[in-house]
C-alpha positions in Angstrom: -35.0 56.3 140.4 -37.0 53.0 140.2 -38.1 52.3 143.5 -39.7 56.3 143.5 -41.1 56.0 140.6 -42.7 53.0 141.2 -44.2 54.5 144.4 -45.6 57.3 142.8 -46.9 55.2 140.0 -49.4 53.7 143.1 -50.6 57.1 144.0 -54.5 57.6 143.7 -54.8 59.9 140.9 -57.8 61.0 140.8 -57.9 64.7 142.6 -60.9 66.7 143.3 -61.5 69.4 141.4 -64.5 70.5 142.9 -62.8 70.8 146.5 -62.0 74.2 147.7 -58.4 73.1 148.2 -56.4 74.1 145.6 -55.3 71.5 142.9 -51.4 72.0 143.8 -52.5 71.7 147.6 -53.8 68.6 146.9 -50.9 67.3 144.8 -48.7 68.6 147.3 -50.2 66.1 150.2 -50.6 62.9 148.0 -46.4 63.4 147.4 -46.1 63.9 151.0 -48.0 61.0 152.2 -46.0 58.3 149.3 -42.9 59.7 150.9 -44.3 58.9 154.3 -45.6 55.4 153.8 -43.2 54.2 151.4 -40.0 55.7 153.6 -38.2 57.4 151.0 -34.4 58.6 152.3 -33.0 61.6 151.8 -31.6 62.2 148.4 -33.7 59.5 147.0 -35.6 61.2 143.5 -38.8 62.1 142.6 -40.1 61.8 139.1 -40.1 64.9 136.8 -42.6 68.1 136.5 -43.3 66.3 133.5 -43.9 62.8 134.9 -46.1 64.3 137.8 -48.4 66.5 135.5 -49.1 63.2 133.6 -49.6 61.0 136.6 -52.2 63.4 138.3 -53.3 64.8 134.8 -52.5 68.6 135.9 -50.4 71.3 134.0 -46.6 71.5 134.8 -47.5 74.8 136.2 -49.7 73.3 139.0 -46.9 70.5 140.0 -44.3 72.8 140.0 -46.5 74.8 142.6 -47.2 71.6 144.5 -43.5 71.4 144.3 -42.6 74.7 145.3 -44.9 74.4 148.5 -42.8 70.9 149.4 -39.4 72.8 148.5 -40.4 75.7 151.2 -41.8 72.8 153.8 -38.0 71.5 153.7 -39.6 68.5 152.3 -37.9 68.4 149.1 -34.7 70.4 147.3 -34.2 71.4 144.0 -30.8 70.2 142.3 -30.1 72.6 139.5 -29.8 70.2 136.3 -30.2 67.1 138.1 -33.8 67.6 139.5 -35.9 67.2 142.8 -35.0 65.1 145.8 -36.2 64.3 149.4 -34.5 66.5 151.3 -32.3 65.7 154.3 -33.8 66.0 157.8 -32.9 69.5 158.5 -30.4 70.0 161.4 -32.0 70.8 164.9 -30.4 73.2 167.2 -31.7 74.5 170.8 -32.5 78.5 171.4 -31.8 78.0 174.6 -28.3 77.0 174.5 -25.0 79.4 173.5 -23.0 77.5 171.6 -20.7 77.7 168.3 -21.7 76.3 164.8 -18.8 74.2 165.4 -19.6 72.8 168.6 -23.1 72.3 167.2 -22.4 70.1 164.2 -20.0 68.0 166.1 -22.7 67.1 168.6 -25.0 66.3 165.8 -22.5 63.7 164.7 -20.9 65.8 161.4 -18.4 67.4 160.3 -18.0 70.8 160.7 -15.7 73.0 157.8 -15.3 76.1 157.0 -13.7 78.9 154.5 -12.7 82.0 154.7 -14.1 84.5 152.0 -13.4 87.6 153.7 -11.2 89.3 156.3 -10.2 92.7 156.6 -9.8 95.8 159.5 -13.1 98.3 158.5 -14.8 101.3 159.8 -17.9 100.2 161.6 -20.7 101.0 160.4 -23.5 102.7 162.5 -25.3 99.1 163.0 -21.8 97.6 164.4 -20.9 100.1 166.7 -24.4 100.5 168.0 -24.2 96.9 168.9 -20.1 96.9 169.8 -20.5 100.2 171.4 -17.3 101.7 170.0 -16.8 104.8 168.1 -16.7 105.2 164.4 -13.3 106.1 164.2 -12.5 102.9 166.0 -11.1 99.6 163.8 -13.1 96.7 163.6 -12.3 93.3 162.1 -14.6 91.7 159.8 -14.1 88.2 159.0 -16.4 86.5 156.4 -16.7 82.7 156.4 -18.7 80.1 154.7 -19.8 77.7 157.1 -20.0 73.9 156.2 -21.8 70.8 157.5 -20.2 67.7 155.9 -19.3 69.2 153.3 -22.5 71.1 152.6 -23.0 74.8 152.6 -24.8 75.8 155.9 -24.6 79.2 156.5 -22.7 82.5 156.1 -20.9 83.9 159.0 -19.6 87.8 159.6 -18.2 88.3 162.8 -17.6 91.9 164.1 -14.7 92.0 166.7 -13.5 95.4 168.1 -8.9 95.3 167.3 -8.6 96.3 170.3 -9.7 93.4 171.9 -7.7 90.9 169.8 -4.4 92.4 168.3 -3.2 90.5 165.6 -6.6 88.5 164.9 -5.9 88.2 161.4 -2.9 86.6 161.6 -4.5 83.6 163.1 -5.8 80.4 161.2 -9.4 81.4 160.7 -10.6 78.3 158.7 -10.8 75.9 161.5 -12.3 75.6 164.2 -14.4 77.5 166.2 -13.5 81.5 165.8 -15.4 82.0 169.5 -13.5 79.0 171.2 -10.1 81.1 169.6 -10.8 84.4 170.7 -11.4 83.2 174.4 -8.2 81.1 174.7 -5.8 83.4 172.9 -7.0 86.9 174.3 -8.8 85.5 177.7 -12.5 87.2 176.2 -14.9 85.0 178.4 -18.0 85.0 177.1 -20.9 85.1 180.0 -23.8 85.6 177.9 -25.4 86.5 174.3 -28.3 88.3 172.9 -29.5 87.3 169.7 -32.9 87.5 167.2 -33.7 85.3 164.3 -36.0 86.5 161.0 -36.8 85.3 158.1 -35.0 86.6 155.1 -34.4 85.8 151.5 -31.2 84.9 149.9 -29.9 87.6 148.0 -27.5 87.5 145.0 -24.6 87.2 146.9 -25.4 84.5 149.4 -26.9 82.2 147.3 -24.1 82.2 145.4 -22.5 81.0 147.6 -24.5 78.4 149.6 -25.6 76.8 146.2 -29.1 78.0 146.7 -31.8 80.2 144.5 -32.1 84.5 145.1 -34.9 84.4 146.9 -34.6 81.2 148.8 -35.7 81.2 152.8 -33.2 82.3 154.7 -32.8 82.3 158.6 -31.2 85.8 159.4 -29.3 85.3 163.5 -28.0 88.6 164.9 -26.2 87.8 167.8 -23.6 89.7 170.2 -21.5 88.4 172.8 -21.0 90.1 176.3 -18.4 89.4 179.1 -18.9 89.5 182.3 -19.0 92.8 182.8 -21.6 93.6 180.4 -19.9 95.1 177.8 -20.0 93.3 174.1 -16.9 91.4 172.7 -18.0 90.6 169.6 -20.5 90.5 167.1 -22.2 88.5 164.6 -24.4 88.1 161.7 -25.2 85.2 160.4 -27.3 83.8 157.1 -28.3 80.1 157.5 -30.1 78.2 155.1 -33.8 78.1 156.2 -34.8 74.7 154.0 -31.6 73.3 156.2 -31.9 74.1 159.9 -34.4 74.6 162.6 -34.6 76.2 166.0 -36.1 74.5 169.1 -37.0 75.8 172.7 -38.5 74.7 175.5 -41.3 76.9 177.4 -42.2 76.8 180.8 -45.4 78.5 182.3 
């Protein structure tokens, strides 16, 4: 941690207290701007709650809301017992583009992974067969997979598919690859289209379990189902990606 701590040991300390702005605020831009200038990479350490409180002469209170604020800006991640670190440059994928999680980490250059936590024929519930349009005495298979990006915990993925479509799903090796790419070679369901909508969420017990995150983390919530070409839905998914990780992009015409 030399070279950061050396940077940070340059930092102006001296804050206004009279401004307006709120002391973390202002914290919060001085550790932006020495991770700016002084090009610090991803994963490279900042100094302690501690450290900081003495260098700006604050309470640990007020860094670790300066902190916070950089944490949510995707600036910085927490590392449970090791501390905080310059995050990685979140992964950029277009709106306007369907493709698979696979597809879309292998562009980026990485390595796509994933594990399967869950898989299983279930009644739908009224949400699924509102967006599959099937009956509620009609199976559905549910398949629950952690989704990985070089090894790091991306997202969580739930994929709704109606066992009609694709007999025998389960039976099929569900940790690699791309589960859209399988279904259309091996049961001929061409997608022609999706509809999807993305909110922000928090993580709840359960997911940040396992994406190695905090309850209550940012989480980006993507609802999207798949239609062939005759307009009638194939699948469905759900899908909770971690928002201090990944970011959306379109382009807008007038």
């Amino acid at each position: 941690m030399k070279k950061t701590d050396s940077s940070f040991l340059r930092i102006p300390t001296q804050i206004d207290r009279s401004s307006p702005i709120p002391l973390y605020y202002q914290i919060a831009e001085a550790i932006l701007e020495i991770v700016e200038k002084d090009h610090l990479k991803p994963n490279d350490q900042i100094p302690s709650e501690e450290q900081l409180g003495q260098i700006f002469g604050v309470s640990k209170m007020t860094v670790r809301q300066a902190l916070a604020k950089l944490v949510r800006d995707g600036l910085l991640e927490r590392r449970q017992g090791f501390g905080t670190f310059v995050a990685e440059k979140k992964i950029e994928r277009k709106a306007t583009r369907l493709v698979s999680f696979f597809e879309d980490i292998q562009k980026k250059g990485m390595v796509p992974g994933s594990r399967v936590i869950e898989k299983k024929i279930v009644t739908p519930s009224k949400q699924v067969m509102e967006k599959l349009r099937v009956d509620e005495d009609e199976e559905v298979f549910k398949i629950t997979r952690l989704r990985f990006a070089n090894g790091m915990p991306l997202a969580v993925n739930c994929a709704y598919i109606p066992e009609r479509l694709c007999p025998h799903l389960l039976e099929e090796e569900l940790g690699h690859g791309s589960l859209s790419e399988l279904v259309e070679k091996r049961y001929r369901l061409y997608v022609e289209y999706a509809v999807q909508n993305i909110q922000a969420v928090r993580a709840t017990s359960y997911e940040a379990s396992l994406l190695g995150i905090e309850k209550g983390d940012p989480l980006l919530l993507m609802e999207r189902t798949m239609f062939d070409r005759d307009n009638l839905p194939v699948s469905y998914y759900v899908n909770w990606i971690r928002g201090d990780k990944y970011i959306f992009t379109s382009t807008l015409y007038r």
